[in-house]
C-alpha positions in Angstrom: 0.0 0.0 0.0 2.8 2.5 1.2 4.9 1.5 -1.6 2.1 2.1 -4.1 1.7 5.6 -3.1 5.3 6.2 -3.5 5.4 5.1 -6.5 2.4 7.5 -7.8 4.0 10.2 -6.3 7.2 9.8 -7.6 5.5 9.0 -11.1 3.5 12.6 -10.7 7.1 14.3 -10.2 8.6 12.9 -12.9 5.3 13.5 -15.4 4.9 17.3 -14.0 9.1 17.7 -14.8 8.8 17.0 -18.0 5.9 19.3 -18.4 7.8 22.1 -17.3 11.0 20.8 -19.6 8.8 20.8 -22.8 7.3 24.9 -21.8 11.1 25.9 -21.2 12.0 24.5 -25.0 8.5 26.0 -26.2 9.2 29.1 -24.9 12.7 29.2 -26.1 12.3 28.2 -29.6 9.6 31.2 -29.7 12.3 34.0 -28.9 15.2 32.5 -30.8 13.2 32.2 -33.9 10.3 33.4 -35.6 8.7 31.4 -38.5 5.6 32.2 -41.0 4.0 29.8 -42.8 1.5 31.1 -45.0 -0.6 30.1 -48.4 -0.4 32.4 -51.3 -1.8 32.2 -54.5 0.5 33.2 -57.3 0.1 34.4 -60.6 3.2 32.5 -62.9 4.3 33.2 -66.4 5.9 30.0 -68.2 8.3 30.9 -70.9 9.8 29.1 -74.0 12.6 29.4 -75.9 13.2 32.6 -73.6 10.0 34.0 -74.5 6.8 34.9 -72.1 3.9 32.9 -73.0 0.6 35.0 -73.1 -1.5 32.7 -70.2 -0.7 32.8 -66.9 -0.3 29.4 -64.7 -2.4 30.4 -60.9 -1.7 28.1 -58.6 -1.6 28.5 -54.9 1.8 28.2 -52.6 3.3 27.8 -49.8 6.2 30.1 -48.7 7.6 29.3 -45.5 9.8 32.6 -43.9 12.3 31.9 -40.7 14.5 34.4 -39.1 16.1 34.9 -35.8 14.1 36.6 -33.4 16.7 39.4 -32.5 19.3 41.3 -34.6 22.3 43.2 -33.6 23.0 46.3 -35.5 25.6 46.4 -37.8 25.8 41.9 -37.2 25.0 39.9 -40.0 22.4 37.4 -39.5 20.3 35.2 -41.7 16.7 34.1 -42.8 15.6 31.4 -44.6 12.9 31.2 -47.3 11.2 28.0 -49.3 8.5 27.9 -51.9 6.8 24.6 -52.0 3.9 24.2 -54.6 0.5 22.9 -53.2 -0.1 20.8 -56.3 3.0 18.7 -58.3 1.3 20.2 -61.8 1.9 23.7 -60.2 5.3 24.0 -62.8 5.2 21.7 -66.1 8.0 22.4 -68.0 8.4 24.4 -71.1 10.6 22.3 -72.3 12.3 19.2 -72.1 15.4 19.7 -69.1 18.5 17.4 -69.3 20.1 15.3 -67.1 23.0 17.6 -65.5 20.7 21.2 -65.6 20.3 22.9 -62.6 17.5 24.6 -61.3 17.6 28.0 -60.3 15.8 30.5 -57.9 15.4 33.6 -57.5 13.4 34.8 -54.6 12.4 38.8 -53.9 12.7 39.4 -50.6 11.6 43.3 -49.1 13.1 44.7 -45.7 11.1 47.2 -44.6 13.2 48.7 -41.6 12.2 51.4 -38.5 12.8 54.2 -38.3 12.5 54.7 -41.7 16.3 56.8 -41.5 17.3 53.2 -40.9 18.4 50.5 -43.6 19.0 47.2 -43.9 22.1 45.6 -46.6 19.9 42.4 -47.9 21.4 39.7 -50.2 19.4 37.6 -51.4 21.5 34.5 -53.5 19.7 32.3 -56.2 20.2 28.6 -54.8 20.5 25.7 -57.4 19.6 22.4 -57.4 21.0 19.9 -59.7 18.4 17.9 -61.7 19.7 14.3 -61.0 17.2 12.6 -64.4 15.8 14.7 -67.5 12.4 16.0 -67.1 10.7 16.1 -70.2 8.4 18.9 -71.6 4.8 19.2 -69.6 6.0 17.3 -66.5 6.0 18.7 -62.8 8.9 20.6 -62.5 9.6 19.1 -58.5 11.2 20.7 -55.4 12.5 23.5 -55.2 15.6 24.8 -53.4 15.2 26.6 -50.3 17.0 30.4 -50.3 19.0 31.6 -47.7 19.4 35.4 -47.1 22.0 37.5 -45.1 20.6 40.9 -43.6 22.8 43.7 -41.9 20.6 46.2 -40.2 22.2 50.0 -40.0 22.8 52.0 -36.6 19.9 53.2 -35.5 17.2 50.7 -36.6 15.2 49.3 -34.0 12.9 46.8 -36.3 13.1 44.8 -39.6 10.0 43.5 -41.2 10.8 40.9 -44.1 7.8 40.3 -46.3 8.3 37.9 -49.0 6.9 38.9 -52.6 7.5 37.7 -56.1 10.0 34.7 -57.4 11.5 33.6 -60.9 12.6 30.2 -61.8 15.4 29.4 -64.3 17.0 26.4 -65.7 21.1 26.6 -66.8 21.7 23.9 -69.2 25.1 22.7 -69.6 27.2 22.9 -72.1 26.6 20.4 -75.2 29.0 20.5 -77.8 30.6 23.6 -78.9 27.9 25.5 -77.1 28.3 26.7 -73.8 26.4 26.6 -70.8 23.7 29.0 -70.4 20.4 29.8 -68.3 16.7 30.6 -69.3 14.3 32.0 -67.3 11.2 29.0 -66.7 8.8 30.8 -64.5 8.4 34.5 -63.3 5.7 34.6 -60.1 4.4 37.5 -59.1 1.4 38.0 -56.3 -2.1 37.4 -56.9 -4.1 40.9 -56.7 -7.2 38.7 -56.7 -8.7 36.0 -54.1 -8.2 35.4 -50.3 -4.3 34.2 -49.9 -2.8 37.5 -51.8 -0.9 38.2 -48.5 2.9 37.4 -48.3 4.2 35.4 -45.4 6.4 38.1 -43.4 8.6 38.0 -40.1 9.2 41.1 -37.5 12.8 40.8 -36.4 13.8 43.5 -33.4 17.0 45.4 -33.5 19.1 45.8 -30.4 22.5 47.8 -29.3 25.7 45.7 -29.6 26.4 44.7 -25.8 22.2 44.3 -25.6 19.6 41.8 -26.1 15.8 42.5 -25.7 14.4 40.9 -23.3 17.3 42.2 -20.9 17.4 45.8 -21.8 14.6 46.8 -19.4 15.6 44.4 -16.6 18.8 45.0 -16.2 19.6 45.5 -12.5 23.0 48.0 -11.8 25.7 46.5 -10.2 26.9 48.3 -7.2 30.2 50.2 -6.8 31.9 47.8 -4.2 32.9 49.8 -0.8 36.6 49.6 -0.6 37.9 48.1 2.4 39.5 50.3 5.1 41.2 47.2 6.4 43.8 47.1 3.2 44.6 51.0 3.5 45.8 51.0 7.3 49.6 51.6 7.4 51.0 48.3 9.5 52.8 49.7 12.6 56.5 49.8 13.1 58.1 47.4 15.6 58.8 49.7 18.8 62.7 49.6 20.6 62.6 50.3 24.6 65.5 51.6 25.9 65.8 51.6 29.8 68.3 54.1 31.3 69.5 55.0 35.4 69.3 57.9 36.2 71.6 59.6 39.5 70.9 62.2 41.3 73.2 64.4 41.8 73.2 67.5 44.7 72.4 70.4 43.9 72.6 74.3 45.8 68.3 73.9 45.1 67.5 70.9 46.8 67.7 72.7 50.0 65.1 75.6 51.6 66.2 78.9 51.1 65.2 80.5 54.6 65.0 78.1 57.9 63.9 80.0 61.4 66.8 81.2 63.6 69.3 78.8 65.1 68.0 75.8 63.4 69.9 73.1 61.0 69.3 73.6 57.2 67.4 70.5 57.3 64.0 72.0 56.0 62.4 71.8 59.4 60.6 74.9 60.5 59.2 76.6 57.6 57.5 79.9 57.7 54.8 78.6 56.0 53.3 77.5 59.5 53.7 76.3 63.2 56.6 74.2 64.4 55.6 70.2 64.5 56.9 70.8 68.6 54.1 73.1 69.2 51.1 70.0 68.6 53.4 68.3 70.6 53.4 70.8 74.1 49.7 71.6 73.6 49.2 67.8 73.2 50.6 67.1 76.5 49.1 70.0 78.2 45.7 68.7 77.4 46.2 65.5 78.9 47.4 66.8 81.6 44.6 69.2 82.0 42.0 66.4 81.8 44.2 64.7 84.4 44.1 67.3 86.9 40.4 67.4 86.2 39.5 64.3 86.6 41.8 64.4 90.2 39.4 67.2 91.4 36.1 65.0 91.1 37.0 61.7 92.1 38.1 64.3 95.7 35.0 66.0 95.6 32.5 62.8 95.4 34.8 61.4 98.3 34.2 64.1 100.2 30.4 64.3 99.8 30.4 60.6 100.8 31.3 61.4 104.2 
């Protein structure tokens, strides 16, 4: 029974853990990256031989957009950007394609930055991808390869918004006998102006200070300026030296009293500051000898009365 409950309880910890693992990664993913997948219905011209063809192919798309969540300005960073056709008839081909051709995109990407004194360097490359069998004329084109963009934004942007808009497809034949290699447009795309998915898939990328990020920047807590010891600046003290030294005293004409009373030895005795110690002494004795002669008188007078 006790064991039992253990067990659930431990089960519960381990369940709720994980729970709280998988929102930490969630929430993670969300600020490192942003990602917009959207539908969008495109309006395509084939061409032939180089040439435009007068209809139109409209089929619908879907462009997948992924950038870093923060930028640093004046720090390169990328975004990525794939068209994938909803349909495999979206992109017959003109014309037949050989084994060895390559495939070629070229992707219109807008960076719309704030402030608008702000601006953002965007390079936008034209990936390839090798067409491993021929394709012959009228059947589906196939993948396509996914772009990847490099954006710098300028000092003094604070927000880039990348909206992708229209794409052109091109096919670069090699080179068969004493002609050389060359490309030739296939496709040019452009945006439907009609319908209910004419909106491009876009991502809102925030610019930070070097040194910054933004989630920090406004809970950022100062450091304070440490108190410097007063322990470290006290000079040490010196080792003290005692030196002991006699003195001797030596006679001098001031050790002894200036004036002494009349007849007396220059011992210091007898000052004229005040009475002799002799005189305590005579009125001392006379005293006693006045109590005495007192005390005589009435032990004689209470024999007397007595009788």
């Amino acid at each position: 029974m006790l064991k039992s409950k253990a067990r659930r309880r431990i089960a519960t910890k381990a369940a709720a853990g994980v729970a709280s693992a998988a929102v930490l990664v969630g929430a993670f993913s969300a600020v490192s990256a942003l990602a917009d997948s959207k539908s969008v219905t495109y309006s395509c011209t084939p061409y032939e031989d180089g040439a435009p063809l007068d209809t139109p192919v409209i089929h619908d798309f879907t462009v997948n957009l992924q950038a870093a969540g923060t930028a640093t300005v004046g720090t390169q960073f990328t975004a990525t950007l794939s068209i994938a056709a909803d349909t495999a008839s979206a992109f017959p081909v003109p014309d037949d394609i050989p084994t060895g051709a390559w495939i070629q995109v070229q992707p219109s990407v807008v960076a719309s930055v704030s402030p608008t004194t702000a601006t953002a360097n965007v390079s936008t490359p034209s990936p390839s991808a090798s067409v491993a069998a021929s394709i012959a004329k009228g059947s589906p084109l196939g993948a396509l390869p996914t772009a990847t963009l490099t954006i710098t934004p300028s000092t003094g942007a604070s927000s880039i918004v990348l909206t992708a808009k229209d794409f052109k497809l091109n096919v670069l034949k090699p080179a068969t006998g004493e002609a050389t290699a060359s490309a030739a447009p296939l496709y040019s795309c452009v945006v439907a102006t009609t319908g209910t998915k004419t909106v491009p898939a876009g991502a809102t990328i925030a610019v930070v200070t070097a040194g910054a990020s933004a989630s920090s920047s406004s809970s950022t807590t100062p450091t304070p300026t440490p108190t410097p010891s007063t322990s470290a600046s006290s000079p040490t003290p010196l080792p003290t030296h005692t030196v002991y030294k006699t003195v001797t005293a030596k006679p001098s004409k001031d050790t002894q009293v200036k004036k002494t009373p009349g007849g007396g030895a220059a011992t210091g005795g007898g000052a004229d500051a005040g009475p002799d110690g002799r005189m305590f002494v005579l009125t001392g004795t006379a005293l006693v000898l006045a109590a005495a002669t007192g005390g005589l008188m009435l032990r004689s007078r209470r024999r007397a009365a007595q009788r």
